[in-house]
C-alpha positions as CSV (number, residue, x, y, z in Angstrom):
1,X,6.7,-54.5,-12.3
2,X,5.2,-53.8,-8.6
3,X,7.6,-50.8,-8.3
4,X,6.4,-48.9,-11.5
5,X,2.8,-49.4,-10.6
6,X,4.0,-47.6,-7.0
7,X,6.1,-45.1,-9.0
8,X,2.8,-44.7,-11.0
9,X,0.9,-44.2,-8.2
10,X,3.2,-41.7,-6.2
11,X,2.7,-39.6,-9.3
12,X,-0.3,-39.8,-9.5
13,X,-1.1,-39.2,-5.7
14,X,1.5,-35.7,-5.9
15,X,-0.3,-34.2,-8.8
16,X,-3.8,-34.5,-7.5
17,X,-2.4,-32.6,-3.9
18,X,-0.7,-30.7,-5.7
19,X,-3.8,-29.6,-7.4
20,X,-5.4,-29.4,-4.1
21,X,-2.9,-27.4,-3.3
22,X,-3.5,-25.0,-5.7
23,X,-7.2,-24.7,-5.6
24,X,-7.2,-24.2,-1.8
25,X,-4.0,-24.0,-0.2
26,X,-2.4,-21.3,-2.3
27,X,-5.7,-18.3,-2.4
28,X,-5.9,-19.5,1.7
29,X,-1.8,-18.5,1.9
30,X,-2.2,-15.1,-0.6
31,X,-5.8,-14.1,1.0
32,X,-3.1,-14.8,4.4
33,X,-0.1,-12.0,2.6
34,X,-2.5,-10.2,1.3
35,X,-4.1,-9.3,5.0
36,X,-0.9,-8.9,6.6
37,X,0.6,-6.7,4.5
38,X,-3.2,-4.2,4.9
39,X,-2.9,-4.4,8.5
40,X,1.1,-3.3,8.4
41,X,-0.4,-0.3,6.2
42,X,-3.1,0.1,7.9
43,X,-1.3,0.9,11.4
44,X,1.4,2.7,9.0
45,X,-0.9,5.2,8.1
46,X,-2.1,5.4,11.7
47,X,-5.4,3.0,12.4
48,X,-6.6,2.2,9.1
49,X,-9.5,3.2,7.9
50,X,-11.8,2.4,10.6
51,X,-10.1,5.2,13.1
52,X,-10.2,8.0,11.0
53,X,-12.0,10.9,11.8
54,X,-14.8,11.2,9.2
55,X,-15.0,14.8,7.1
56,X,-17.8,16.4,5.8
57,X,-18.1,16.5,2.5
58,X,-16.4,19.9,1.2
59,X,-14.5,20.8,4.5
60,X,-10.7,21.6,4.1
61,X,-8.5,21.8,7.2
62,X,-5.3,23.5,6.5
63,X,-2.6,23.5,9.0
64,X,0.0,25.9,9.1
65,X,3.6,26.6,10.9
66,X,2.8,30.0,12.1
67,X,6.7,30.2,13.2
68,X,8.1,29.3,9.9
69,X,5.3,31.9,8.4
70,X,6.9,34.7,10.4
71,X,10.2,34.1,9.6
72,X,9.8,34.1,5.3
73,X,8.0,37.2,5.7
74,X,11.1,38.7,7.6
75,X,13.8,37.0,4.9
76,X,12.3,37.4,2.0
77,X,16.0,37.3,0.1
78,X,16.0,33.3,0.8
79,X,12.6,32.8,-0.1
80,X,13.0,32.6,-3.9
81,X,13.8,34.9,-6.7
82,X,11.6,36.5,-9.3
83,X,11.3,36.5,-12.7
84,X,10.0,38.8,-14.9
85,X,8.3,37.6,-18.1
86,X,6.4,38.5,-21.4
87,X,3.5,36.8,-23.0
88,X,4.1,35.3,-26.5
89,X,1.8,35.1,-29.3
């Protein structure tokens, strides 16, 4: 009889850290993933958010390979084909 009363009682101790372990253990260890896995993109992407230049709103920076511009407008056979074609009603 002693043992099922600790049997009992070892149950009954697990499920209440286990709940304790899901109310603060297991958003601690996501919240944990979760910031790990920003900072990886973050220095992916090159600094995050925080060292990015900041843009006015409307300007456009375009940047272009003035080599490779040069050289289509010399080839213009490997550039692409056209096609003709007609409107249909």
């Amino acid at each position: 009889m002693k043992i099922l009363f600790w049997i009992i009682f070892i149950f009954i101790l697990l499920g209440y850290a286990f709940r304790l372990f899901l109310r603060y253990g297991l958003p601690w260890l996501l919240g944990k993933m979760i910031r790990n896995q920003q900072n990886k993109y973050a220095d992916f992407q090159g600094g995050g958010v925080n060292n990015q230049t900041q843009k006015q709103e409307g300007e456009v920076k375009i940047k272009t390979n003035k080599q490779n511009k040069h050289q289509h407008n010399s080839n213009d056979d490997e550039f692409g084909e056209y096609v003709d074609f007609e409107d249909v009603d």
